[in-house]
C-alpha positions in Angstrom: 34.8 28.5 -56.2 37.3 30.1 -53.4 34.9 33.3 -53.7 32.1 31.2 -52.8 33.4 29.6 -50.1 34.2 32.9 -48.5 30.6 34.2 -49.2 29.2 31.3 -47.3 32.2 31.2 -44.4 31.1 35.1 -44.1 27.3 34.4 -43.6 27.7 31.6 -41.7 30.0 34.1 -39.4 27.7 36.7 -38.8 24.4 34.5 -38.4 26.4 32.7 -35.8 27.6 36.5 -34.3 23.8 37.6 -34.6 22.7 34.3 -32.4 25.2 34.9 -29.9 24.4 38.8 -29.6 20.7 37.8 -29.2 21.6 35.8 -26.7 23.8 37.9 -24.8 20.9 40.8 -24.8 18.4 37.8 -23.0 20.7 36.9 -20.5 19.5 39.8 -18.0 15.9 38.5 -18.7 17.2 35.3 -17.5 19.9 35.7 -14.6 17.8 34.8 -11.7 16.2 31.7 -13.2 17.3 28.3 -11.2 17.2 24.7 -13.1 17.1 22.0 -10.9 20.4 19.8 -11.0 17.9 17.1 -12.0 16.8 18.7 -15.5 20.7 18.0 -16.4 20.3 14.8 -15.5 17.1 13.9 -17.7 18.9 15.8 -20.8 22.2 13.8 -20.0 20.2 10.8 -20.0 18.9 11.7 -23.3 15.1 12.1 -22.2 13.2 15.1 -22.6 13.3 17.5 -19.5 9.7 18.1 -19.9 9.4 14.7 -18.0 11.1 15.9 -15.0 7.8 18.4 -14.8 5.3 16.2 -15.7 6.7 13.1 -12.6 7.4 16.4 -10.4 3.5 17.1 -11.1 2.7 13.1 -11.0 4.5 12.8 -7.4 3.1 15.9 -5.9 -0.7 14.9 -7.0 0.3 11.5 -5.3 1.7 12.9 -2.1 -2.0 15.1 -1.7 -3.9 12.3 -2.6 -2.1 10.4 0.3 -1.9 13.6 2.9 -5.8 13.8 2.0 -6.4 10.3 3.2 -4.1 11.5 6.5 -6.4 14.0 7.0 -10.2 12.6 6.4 -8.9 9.9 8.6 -7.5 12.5 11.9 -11.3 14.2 11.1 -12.8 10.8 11.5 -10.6 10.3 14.6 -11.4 13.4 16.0 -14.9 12.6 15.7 -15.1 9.5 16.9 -12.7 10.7 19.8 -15.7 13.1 20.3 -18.5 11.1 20.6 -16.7 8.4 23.1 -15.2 11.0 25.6 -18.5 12.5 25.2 -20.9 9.3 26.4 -17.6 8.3 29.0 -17.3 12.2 30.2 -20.4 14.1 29.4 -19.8 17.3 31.7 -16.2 18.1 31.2 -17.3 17.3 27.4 -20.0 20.0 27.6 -17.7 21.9 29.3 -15.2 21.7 26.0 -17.8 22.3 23.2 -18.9 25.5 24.8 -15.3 27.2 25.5 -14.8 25.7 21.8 -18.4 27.5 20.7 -19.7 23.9 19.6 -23.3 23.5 21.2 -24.0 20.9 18.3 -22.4 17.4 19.0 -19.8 17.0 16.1 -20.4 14.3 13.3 
């Protein structure tokens, strides 16, 4: 029984001093790779860090969806800005759609 115990101690040894020598050969594949402090976090908590990508992915969509809406509504502005200056100032208007090489009225 004490023979088998050292049989088993002994593999156990060297797949454990296998692991740790593969993992010391990936470590140069791997030195410049940054984790966000916020990965910890999510594993600390005991939730998969896969969820900090997929609400990093979930927030970014949101914040272009929203800077989107910012800018269709400046391009509507602008537009609008346009056509006013453009019935209240028509010559310096002219004036500003030629240096800007915009004969057509904007819409």
């Amino acid at each position: 029984m004490f023979i088998l115990m050292k049989i088993i101690l002994f593999l156990i040894r060297n797949f454990m001093i296998t692991g740790l020598q593969d993992i010391d050969k990936c470590r140069q594949q791997l030195h410049d790779i940054t984790v966000p402090l916020e990965v910890f976090d999510y594993i600390d908590q005991g939730r998969n860090p896969q969820l900090y990508t997929k609400e990093c992915l979930e927030r970014a969509l949101a914040k272009n969806e929203q800077v989107k809406g910012k800018i269709d509504t400046m391009k509507k502005f602008k537009s609008l800005l346009i056509q006013e200056l453009s019935k209240a100032f028509p010559e310096d208007m002219a004036k500003y759609k030629a240096i800007r090489g915009e004969d057509h009225p904007s819409s």
